[in-house]
N, C-alpha and C positions, 0 to 999 in steps of 0.2 A: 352670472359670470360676466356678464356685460358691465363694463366701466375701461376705469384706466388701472394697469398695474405696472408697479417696477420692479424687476430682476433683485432678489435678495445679493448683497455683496456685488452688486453691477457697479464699476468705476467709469461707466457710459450714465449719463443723464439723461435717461433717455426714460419713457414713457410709453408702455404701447396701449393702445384706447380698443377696445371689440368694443362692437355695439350689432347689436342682434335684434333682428325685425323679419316677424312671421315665421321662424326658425332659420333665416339665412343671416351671415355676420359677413361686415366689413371688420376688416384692419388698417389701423394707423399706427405708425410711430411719430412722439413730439419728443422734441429737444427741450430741456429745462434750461430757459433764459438764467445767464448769471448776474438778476438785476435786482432792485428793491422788492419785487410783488414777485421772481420766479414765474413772469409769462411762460407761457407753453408756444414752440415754433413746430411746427411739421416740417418736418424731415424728410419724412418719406411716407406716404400714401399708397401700399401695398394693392393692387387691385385682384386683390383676392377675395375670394367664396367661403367662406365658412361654415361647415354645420358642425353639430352634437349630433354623434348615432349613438345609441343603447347596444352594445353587442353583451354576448357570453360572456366577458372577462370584465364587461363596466360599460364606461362610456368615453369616447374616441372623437376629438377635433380633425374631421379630414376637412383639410382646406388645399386650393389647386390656384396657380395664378398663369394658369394659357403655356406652361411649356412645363412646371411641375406638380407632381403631385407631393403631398406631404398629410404625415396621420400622427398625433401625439395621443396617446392615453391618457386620460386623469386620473392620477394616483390619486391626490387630496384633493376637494374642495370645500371651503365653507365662505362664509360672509369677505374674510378679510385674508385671506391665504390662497394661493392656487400651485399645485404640483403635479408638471408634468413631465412623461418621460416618450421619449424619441425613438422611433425602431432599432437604434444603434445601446439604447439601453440609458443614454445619457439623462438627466434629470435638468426640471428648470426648475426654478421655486420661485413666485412673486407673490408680492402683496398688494394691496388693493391701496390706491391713494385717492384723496379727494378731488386731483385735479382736475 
């Protein structure tokens, strides 16, 4: 699950990067430069916790950054797809880039 993914139909150029070490994960988001090579710019450096737990129903992203908490389920994941949905029911869908 660690890399970078973008938002399926996002009209944001945006990029968010997990990177996961010893079961805890940072997050980033980078802006996709609109230049010859598509540099990658940080945007925003989220100073949030990451884990995977395994419950009952699957397996669940709770992540917390010092004022909230937030929990996404993972409907789908493989190599190059990731779908997740939000306690309000809402769904994300990304895919996996090589940036």
């Amino acid at each position: 699950m660690g890399g970078n993914w973008k938002k399926k139909d996002s009209h944001l150029n945006e990029i968010y990067s997990w990177q996961f070490y010893e079961g805890n994960g940072k997050f980033r988001i980078y802006k996709i430069k609109e230049n010859e090579n598509d540099a990658l710019e940080k945007i925003r450096e989220n100073l949030i916790t990451l884990k995977i737990l395994k419950t009952k129903q699957g397996f669940i992203i709770d992540y917390s950054n010092n004022r909230r908490y937030f929990t996404w389920r993972i409907k789908y994941l493989d190599s190059v797809k990731l779908i997740t949905v939000r306690r309000d029911g809402k769904e994300a869908e990304l895919y996996k880039v090589e940036k």
